[in-house]
C-alpha positions as CSV (number, residue, x, y, z in Angstrom):
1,X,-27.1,0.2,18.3
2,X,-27.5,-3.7,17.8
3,X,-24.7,-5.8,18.6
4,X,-24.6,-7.3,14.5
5,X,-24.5,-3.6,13.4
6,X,-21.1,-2.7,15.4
7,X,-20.0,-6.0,14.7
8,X,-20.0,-4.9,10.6
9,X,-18.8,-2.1,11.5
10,X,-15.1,-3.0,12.7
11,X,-13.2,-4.5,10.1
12,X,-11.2,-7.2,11.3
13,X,-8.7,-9.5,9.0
14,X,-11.1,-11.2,7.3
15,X,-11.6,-8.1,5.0
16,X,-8.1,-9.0,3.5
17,X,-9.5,-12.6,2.4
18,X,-10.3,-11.6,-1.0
19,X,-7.0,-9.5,-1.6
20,X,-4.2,-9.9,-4.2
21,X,-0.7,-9.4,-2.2
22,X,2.0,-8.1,-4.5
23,X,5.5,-7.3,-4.4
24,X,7.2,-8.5,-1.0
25,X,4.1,-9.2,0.3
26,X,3.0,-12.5,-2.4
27,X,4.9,-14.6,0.0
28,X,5.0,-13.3,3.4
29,X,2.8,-14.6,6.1
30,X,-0.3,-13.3,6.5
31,X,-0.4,-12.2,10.0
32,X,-4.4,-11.3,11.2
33,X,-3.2,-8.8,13.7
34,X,-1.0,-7.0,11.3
35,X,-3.7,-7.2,8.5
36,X,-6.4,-6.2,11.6
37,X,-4.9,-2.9,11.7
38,X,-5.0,-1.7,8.8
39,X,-8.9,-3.0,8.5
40,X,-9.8,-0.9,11.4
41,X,-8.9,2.4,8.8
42,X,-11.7,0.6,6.1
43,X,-15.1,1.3,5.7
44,X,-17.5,-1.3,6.2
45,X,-18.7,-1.5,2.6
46,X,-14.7,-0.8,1.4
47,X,-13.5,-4.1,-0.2
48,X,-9.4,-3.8,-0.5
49,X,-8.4,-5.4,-4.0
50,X,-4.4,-4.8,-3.4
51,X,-1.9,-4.9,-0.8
52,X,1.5,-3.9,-1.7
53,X,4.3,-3.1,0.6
54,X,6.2,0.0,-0.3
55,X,9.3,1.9,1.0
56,X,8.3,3.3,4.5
57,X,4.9,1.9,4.3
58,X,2.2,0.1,2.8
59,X,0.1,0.5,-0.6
60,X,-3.9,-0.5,0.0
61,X,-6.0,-0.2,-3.2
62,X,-9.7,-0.8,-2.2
63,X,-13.1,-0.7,-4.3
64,X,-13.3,2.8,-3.2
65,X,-9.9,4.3,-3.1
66,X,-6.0,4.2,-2.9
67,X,-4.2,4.4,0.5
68,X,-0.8,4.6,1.4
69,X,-0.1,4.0,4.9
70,X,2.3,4.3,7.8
71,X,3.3,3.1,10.9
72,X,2.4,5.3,14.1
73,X,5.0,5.8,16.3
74,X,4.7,7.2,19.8
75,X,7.8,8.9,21.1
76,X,7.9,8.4,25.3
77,X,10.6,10.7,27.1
78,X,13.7,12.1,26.3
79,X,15.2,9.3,25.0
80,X,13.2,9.0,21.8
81,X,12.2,5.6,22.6
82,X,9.4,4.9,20.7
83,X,6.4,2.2,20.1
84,X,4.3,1.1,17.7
85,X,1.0,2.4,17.9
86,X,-0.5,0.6,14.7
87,X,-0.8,2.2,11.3
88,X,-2.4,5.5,10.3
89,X,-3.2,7.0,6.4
90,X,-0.6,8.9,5.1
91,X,-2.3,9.6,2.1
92,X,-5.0,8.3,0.4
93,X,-6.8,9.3,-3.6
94,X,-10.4,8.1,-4.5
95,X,-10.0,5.8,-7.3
96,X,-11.9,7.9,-9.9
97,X,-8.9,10.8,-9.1
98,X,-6.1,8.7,-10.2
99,X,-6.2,9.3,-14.3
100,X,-2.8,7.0,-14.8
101,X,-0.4,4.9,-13.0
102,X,3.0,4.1,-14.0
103,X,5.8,1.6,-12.3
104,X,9.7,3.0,-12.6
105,X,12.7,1.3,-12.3
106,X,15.6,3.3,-12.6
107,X,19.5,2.6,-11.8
108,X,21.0,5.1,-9.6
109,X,24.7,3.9,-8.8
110,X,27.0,1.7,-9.1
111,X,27.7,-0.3,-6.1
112,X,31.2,-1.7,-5.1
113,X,30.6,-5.4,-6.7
114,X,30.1,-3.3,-9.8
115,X,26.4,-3.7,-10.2
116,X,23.9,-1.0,-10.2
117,X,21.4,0.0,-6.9
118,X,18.1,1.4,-8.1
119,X,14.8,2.9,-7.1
120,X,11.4,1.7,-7.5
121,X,8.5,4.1,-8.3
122,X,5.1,3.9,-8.9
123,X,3.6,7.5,-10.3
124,X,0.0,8.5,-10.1
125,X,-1.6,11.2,-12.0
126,X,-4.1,12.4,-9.5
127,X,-6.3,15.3,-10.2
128,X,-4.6,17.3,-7.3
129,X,-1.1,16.7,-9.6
130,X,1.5,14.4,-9.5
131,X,2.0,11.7,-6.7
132,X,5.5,9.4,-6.7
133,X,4.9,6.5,-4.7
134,X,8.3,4.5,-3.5
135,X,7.8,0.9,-3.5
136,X,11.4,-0.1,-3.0
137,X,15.3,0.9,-3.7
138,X,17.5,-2.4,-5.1
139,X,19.1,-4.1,-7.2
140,X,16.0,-5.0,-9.1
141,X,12.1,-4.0,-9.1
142,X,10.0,-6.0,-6.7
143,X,7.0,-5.9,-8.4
144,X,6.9,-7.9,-11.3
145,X,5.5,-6.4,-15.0
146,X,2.9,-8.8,-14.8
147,X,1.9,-7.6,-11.0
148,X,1.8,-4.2,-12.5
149,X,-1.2,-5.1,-14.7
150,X,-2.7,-6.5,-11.8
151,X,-2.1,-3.3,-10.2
152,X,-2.7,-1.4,-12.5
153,X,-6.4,-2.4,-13.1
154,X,-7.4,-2.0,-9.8
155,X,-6.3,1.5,-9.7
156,X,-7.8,2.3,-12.5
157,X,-10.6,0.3,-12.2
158,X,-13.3,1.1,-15.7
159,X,-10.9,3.4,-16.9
160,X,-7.8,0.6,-17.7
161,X,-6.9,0.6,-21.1
């Protein structure tokens, strides 16, 4: 194999050049080792369009597909200590499966200041059934309406209404 074909190959962070970072992530920094290992999971001809942090995880919307991934965490001996081992696909829908996406904020409970904690949902309407997503529980929705749209027509790609 020539050295420029296993060079394509391995996605590094520069895949993440073109992408739209939502949610907590529109003003973190963007750290290339971080963003590195989730390129690793990408084809080489997979373009990712969103990158959304959610509850437990993260939210990856390429050209091709959604993902939702996780951190890996190796347990060593018997006291659970545990390292980070990178990120692996928890789940993951091609595009053309997901037939709707909705974003859910809903109040859950009142608090002791009096104000109400709530939960942040996106739901999918795959063709396997329905998929709830967690992006975040608070006191108000991290990603904005207009985010959503954003968000929205990447998932849905052609199909967008």
């Amino acid at each position: 194999m020539c050295p420029s074909r296993i060079r394509r190959s391995v996605r590094d962070a520069s895949a993440f050049d073109a992408t739209q970072f939502l949610g907590l992530a529109r003003a973190a920094k963007r750290d290339p080792y971080r963003l590195s290992l989730f390129a690793r999971h990408l084809e080489p001809d997979e373009d990712p369009l969103i990158f959304l942090p959610v509850h437990s995880g993260t939210l990856i919307v390429t050209d091709q597909r959604v993902v939702e991934f996780r951190a890996h965490l190796d347990v060593h001996g018997a006291w659970n200590v545990r390292s980070f081992e990178g990120y692996g696909i928890h789940q993951a829908w091609p595009r053309g499966a997901i037939r709707e996406i909705e974003h859910r904020f809903q109040a859950s409970e009142v608090t002791a200041v009096g104000s109400h904690q709530g939960e942040e949902k996106l739901l999918l309407a795959a063709e396997a059934g329905p998929v709830e997503v967690r992006v975040s529980k608070g006191y108000e929705p991290t990603l904005t309406a207009d985010e959503f749209v954003v968000l929205r027509a990447a998932v849905l790609g052609n199909q967008a209404k």
